[in-house]
TIRO-2110 file (N, C-alpha, C; in Angstrom, 1 decimal):
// TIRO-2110
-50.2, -6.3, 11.6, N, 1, A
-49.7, -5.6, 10.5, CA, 1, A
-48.2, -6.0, 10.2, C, 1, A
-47.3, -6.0, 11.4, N, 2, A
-46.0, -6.0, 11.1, CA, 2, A
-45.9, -7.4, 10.6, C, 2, A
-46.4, -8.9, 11.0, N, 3, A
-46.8, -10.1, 10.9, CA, 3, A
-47.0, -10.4, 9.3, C, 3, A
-47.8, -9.6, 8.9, N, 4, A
-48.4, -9.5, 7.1, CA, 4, A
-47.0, -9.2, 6.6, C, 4, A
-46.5, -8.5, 6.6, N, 5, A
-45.0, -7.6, 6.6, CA, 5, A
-44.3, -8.8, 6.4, C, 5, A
-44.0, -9.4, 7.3, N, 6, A
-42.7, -10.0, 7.5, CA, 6, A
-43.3, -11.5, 6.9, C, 6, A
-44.3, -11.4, 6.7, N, 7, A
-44.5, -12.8, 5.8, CA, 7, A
-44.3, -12.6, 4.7, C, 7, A
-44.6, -11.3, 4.1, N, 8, A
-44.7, -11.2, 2.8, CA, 8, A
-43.4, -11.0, 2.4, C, 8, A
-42.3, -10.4, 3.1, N, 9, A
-41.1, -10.4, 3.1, CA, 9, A
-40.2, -11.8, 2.8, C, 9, A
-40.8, -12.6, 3.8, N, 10, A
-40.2, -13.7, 3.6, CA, 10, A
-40.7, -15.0, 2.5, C, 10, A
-41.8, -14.6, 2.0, N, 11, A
-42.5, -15.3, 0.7, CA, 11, A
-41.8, -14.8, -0.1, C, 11, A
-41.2, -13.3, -0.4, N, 12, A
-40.8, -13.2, -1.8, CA, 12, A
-39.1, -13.6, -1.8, C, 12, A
-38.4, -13.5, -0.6, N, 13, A
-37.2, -14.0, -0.7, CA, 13, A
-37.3, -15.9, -1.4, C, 13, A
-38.3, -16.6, -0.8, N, 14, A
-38.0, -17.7, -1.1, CA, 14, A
-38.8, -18.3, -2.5, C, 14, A
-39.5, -17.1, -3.3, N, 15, A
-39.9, -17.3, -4.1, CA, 15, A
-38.4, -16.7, -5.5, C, 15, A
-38.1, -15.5, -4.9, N, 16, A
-36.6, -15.2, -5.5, CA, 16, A
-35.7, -16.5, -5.4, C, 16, A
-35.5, -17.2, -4.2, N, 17, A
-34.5, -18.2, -4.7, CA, 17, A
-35.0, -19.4, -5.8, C, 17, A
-36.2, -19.2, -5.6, N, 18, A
-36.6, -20.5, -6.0, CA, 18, A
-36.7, -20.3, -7.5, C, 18, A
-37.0, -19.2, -8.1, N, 19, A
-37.0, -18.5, -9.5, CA, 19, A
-35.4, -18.8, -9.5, C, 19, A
-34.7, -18.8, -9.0, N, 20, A
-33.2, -18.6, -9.8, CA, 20, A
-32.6, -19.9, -9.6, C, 20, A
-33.0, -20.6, -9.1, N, 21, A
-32.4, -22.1, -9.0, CA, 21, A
-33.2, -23.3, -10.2, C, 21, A
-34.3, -22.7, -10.9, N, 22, A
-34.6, -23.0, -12.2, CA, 22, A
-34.1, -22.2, -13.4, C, 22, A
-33.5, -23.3, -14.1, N, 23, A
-33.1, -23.0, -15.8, CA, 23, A
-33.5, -21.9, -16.6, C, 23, A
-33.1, -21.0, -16.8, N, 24, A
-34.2, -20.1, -17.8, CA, 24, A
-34.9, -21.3, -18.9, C, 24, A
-36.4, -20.3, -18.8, N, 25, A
-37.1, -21.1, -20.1, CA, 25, A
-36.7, -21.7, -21.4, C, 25, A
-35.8, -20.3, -21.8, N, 26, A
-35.0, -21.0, -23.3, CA, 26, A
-34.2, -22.2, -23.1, C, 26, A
-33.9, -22.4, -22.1, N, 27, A
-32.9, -23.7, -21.9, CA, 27, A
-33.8, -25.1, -22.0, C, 27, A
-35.1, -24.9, -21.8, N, 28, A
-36.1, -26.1, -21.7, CA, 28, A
-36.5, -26.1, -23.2, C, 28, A
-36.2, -27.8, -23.6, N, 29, A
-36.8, -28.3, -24.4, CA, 29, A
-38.2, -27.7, -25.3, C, 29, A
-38.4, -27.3, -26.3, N, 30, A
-39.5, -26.6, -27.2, CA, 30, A
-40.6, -28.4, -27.5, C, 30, A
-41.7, -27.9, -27.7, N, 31, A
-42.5, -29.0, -28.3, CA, 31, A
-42.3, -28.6, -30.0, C, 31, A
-43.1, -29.8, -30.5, N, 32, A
-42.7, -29.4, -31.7, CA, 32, A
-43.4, -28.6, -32.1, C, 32, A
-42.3, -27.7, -33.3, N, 33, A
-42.4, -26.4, -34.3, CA, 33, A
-43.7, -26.9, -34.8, C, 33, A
-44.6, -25.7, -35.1, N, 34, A
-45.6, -25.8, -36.2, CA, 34, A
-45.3, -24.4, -37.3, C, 34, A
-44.9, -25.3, -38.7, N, 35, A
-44.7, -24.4, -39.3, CA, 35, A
-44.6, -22.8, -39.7, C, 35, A
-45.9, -22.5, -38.6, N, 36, A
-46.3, -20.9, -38.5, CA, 36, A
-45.3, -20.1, -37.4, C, 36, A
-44.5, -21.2, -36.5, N, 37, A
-43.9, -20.8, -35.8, CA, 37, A
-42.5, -21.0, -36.2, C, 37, A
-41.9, -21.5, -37.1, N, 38, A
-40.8, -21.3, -37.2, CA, 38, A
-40.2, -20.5, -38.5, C, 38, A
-39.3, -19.9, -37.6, N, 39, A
-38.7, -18.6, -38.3, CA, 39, A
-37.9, -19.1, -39.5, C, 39, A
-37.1, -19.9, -40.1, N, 40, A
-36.5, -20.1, -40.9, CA, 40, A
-37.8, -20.8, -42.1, C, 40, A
-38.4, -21.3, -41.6, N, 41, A
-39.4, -22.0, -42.5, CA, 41, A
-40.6, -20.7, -43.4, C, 41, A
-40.7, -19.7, -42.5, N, 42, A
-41.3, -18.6, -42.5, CA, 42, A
-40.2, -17.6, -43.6, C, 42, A
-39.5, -17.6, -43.6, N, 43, A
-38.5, -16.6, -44.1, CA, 43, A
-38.1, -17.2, -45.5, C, 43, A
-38.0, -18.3, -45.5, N, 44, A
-37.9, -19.2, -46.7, CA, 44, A
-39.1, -19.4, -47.8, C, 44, A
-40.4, -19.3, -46.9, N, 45, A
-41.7, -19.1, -47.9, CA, 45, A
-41.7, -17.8, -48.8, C, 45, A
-41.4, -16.7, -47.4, N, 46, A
-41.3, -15.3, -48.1, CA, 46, A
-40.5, -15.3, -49.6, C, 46, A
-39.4, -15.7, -48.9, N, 47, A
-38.1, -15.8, -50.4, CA, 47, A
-39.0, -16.3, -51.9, C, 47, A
-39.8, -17.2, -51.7, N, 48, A
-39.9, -18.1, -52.5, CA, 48, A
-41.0, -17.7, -52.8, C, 48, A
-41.9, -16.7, -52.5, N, 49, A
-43.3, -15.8, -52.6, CA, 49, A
-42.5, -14.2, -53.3, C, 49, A
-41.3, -13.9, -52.8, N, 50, A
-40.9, -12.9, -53.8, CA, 50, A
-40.0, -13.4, -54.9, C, 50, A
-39.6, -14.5, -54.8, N, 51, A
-38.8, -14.9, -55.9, CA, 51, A
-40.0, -15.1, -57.4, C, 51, A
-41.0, -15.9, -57.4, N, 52, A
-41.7, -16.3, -57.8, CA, 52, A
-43.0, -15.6, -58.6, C, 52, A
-43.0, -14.1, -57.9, N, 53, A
-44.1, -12.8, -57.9, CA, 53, A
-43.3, -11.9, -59.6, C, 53, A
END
């Protein structure tokens, strides 16, 4: 029992470091936008869907 303990102890320390020595996600490169996903393209349709109504 104490064995399980101290493994699991020491799994999540080295999973802690290892999470913090990678980049946050936002800092990694995006694939490319598809129109439904990008927000200024989206926001610009709207404009142009109430400008146009």
């Amino acid at each position: 029992m104490v064995l399980a303990a101290a493994t699991a102890v020491v799994y999540l320390v080295f999973w802690m470091l290892e999470r913090r020595s990678q980049p946050p996600s936002s800092d990694l490169p995006r694939g490319p936008v598809g129109p439904d996903d990008d927000d200024d393209f989206l926001r610009e349709l709207d404009r142009r869907r109430r400008h146009d109504s």
